[in-house]
N, C-alpha and C positions, 0 to 999 in steps of 0.2 A: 850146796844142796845135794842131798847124795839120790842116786842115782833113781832109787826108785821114784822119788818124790817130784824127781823131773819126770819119770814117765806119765805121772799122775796129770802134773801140770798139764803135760802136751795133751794128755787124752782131754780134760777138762775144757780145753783152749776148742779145740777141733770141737767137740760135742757143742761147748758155748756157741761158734760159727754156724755151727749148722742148725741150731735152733733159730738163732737168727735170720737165717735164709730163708728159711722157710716160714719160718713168724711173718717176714716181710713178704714171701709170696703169699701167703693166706691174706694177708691185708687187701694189695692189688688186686686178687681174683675180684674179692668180695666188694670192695669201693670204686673196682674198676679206674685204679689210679695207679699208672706208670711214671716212678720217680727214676730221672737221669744218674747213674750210680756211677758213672764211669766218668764223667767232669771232673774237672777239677773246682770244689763247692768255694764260693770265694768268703770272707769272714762272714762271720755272724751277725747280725743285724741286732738281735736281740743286749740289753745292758748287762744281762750273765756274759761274764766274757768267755770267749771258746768256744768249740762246736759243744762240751763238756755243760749242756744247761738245763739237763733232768735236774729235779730234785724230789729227792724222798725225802715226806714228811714223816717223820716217828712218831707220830701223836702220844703222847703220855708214854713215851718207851724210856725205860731206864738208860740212864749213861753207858752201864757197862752193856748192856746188850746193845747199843748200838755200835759201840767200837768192837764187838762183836759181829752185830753185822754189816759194817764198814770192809771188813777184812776175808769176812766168807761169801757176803752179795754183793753190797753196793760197788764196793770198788773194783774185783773182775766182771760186774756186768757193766759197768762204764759210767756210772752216774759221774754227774757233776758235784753235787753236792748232795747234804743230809740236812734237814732244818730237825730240830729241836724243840721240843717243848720247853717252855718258858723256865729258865734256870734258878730265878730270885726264888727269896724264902715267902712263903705265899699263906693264907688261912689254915686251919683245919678243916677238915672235913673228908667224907667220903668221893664226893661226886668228880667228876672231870674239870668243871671249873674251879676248883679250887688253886689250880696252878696262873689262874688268869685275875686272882684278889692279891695283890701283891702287899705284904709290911716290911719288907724290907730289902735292902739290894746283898744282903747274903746270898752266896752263889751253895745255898744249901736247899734242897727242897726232899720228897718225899722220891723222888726218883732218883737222888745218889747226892754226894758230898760235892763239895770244892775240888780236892785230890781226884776223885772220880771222875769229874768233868772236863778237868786239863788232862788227865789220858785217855779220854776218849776222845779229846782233841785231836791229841796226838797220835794215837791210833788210826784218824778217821784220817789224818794226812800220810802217814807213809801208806795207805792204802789208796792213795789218790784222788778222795773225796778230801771237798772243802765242809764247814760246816757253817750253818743260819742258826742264829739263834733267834727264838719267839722272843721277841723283846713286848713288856708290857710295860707302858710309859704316861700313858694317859691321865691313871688313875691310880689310887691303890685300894683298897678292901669295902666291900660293901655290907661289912658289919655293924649297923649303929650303936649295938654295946658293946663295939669294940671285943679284945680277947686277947689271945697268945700266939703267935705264931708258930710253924714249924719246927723252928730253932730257935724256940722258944722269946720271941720278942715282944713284948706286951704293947697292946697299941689302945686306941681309942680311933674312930672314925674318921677324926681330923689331928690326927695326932700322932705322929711315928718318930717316937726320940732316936734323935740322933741323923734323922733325913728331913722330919717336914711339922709345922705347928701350922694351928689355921689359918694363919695368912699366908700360906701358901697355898692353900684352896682355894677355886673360882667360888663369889660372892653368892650363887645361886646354889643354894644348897636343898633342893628337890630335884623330883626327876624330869627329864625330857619332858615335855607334852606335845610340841608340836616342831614338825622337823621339817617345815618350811622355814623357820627361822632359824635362820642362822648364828645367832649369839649364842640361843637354846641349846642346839646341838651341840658347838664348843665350847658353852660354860655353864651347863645344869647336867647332872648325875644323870650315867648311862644304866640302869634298873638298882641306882640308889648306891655307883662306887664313887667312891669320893675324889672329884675332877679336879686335878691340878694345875693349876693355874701358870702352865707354859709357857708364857710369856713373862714371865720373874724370871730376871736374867739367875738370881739364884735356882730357882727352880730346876733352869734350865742346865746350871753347871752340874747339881745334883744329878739330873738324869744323865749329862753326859759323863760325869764321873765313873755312873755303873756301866754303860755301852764301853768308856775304856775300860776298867777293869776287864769285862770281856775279849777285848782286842786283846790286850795282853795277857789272855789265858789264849790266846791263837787262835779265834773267831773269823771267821772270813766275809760276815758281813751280820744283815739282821734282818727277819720280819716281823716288821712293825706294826703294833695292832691298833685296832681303833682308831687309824690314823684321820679318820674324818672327823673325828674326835676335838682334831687338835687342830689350828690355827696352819696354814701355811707357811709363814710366816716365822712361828714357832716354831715348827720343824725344821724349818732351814737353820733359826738359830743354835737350835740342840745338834746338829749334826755338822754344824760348823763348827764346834767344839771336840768334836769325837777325832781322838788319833788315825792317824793314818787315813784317811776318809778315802783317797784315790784308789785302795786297796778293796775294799769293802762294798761286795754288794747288796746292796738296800731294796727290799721288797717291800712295799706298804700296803696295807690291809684298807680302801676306801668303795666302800661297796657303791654303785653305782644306783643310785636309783630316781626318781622325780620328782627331787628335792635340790633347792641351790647350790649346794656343795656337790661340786663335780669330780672326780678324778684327775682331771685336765689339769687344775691346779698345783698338784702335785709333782707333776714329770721330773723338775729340775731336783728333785732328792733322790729321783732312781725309780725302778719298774713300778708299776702298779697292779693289782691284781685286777683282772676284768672277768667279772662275776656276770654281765653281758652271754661271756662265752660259754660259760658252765649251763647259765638257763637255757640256750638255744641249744647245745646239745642235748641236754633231759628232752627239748621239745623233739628233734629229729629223732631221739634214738627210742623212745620212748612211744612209737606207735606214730610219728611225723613220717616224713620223707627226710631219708641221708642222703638222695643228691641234689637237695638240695643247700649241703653244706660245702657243696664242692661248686654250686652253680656258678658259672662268670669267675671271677678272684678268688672267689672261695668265702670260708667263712673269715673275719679276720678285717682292717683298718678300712678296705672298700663298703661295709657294712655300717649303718648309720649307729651311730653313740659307742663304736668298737675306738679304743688308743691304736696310737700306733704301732708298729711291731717293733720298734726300738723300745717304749714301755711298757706291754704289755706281757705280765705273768699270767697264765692261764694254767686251769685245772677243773677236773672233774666235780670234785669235792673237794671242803675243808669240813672241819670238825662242827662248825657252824650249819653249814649249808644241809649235810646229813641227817641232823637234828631237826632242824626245821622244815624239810619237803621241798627247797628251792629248786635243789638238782639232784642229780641219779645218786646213786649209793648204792654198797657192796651189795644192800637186799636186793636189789635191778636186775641181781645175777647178771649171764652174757651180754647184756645190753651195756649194764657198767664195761666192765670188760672191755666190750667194743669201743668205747667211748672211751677208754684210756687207751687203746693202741689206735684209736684216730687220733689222737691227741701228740703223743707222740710222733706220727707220722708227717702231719699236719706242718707247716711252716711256718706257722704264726705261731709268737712272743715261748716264752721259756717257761714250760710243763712243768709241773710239779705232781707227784703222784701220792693222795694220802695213804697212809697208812696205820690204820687204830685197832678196834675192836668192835667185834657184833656186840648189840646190845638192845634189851627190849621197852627201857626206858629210858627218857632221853636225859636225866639227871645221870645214870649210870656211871662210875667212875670204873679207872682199871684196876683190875683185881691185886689187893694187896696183901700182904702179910696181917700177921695179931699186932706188931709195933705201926702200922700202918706207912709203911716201904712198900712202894710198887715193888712187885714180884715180877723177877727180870721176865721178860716176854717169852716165850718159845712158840712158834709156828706150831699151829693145832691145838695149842693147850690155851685153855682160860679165853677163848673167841678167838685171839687174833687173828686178825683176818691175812696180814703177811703180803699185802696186794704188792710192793715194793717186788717179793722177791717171785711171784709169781710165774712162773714161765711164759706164758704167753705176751705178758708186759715186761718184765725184766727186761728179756732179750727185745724187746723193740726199742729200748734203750741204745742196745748199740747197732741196731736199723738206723737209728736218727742220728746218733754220732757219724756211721759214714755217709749218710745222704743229705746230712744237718746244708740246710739252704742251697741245696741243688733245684733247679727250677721241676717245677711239675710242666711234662711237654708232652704228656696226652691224658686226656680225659672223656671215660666213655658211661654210658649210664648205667646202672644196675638195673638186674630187670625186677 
């Protein structure tokens, strides 16, 4: 490296440190929480392995711009990983879910090719971030007259040559009605996508064919959607097929709520998202009391219907929650904000931070070209909002990498 480019480096290094410092005393002033930094912090408790267990969500970011910013943010502010939007070839259309109607397990979509995807892989690893990919597995397209897909693959509703015919769909072919029962939820149409019947050990090889194909494009695990979706049972079988499984960590998407399917369920396939954690912060940050997220334990497995902090992924927002009013969002302003560097700071389960686009209606997709390619993202342009690389959260990234499960040993109240 010649010489200037190291002085860059050092200056970059020093300035990153020092934001840090200070991100982390602004935190303490204000939460009145003194973390031991000088211990030696013993492993991580969380199933992201390493103290390395941020993760930036890219919501609908293109390939190249993430190994893009794999190499200029994520990986010198210290994340652990980058999750991905969903990489299979997916519907047409404008909006944002379109990446979530899947017809086919081409690793082509609207946000970059195949070739694209494995170097940003690679990219995102000598940068020292691992990568998630949004895997969508439950179902595929909720077009009843059928259509064309992205890369061009012609489907019908129950019918995707060359992956699935309709008997490989669950036998209930309307939507949900009632999500106290249990069959309902895991074998009637989630707003009318066509539910796959995981439990067909074909089924089942199908979908684990596409999660390896990913392994072997150098994926380092998955989150999984709709996982309340699918059968327990299921799931353990589809991932008991998947290569390298010891390697790979598994996020599952099972939203909590007061209905039979619990999250509990799940553990033995890897973290689970507690969507618990995100509502009670919207309530404290949001015009609540914040010490009372610190009160006794804290917020976190001592609290009733909270997982443990060996399964437990936590976050602010997903792309879901935004949309619908459940928890805070980028419009929250400082309170969001706040609420991802408590989050961060925080010792419970393994943070993820999103990162999408302002938008003023909630179909809104990200802005793309005339061919309809997302248009690689740029911070400030076309909404993105950029929260990943933010200063004030960024650097408490590497707050929590050197204080990552140091015990909290005082705590005083905010006035």
């Amino acid at each position: 490296m010649p010489a200037h480019d190291e002085d860059v480096a050092v200056h970059s290094s020093v300035k990153r440190k020092r934001f840090q410092f200070l991100a982390s005393m602004v935190l303490m002033a204000f939460f009145g929480t003194l973390f031991s930094s000088t211990a030696t912090a013993p492993p991580a408790q969380a199933a992201a392995p390493g103290p390395k267990d941020a993760t930036a969500v890219m919501f609908s970011w293109t390939w190249n711009a993430i190994a893009r910013e794999c190499t200029e943010n994520l990986g010198p502010a210290g994340y652990g990983y980058v999750q991905t939007s969903p990489p299979q070839e997916h519907v047409q259309g404008p909006e944002w879910w379109t990446h979530y109607q899947p017809v086919s397990y081409k690793v082509e979509s609207r946000l970059g090719t195949r070739a694209e995807f494995k170097q940003m892989v690679d990219t995102c690893h000598t940068a020292g971030v691992k990568v998630i990919a949004d895997a969508v597995i439950n179902h595929m397209s909720g077009k009843s007259a059928g259509g064309t897909g992205w890369a061009g693959t012609i489907f019908q509703h129950y019918d995707y040559p060359g992956n699935y015919q309709g008997q490989d769909f669950h036998s209930c072919r309307r939507d949900i009605a009632n999500y106290q029962n249990r069959w309902e939820v895991q074998e009637c149409n989630l707003v009318n996508l066509s539910d796959l019947n995981t439990s067909s050990p074909y089924v089942q090889g199908r979908i684990a064919g596409y999660l390896n194909d990913l392994v072997g494009l150098g994926v380092d695990g998955f989150r999984i959607d709709a996982v309340k979706h699918i059968a327990a049972s299921d799931m353990q079988g589809i991932l008991s097929r998947v290569n390298d499984r010891a390697r790979l960590y598994v996020v599952q998407e099972v939203i909590r709520a007061n209905e039979p399917i619990q999250p509990e369920e799940y553990t033995s396939n890897g973290d689970i998202h507690e969507f618990a954690y995100a509502r009670k912060l919207k309530e404290a940050f949001n015009g609540g009391n914040i010490n009372w997220l610190i009160t006794g334990n804290g917020i976190g497995p001592s609290w009733a219907g909270f997982l443990p902090q060996q399964n437990a992924a936590v976050f602010v927002d997903n792309h879901d929650t935004e949309r619908n009013g459940e928890t805070l969002t980028y419009k929250d302003g400082a309170n969001y904000d706040l609420a991802q560097i408590f989050t961060l700071a925080w010792n419970y389960g393994s943070p993820s931070i999103h990162s999408g686009y302002s938008f003023s209606n909630n179909e809104t997709g990200p802005a793309v070209a005339s061919n309809g390619e997302v248009m690689d993202p740029v911070c400030g342009q076309n909404g993105w909002t950029c929260k990943h690389a933010q200063t004030n959260i960024e650097n408490m990234v590497g707050f929590r990498n050197t204080s990552h499960a140091a015990p909290i040993v005082n705590k005083a109240r905010c006035s």
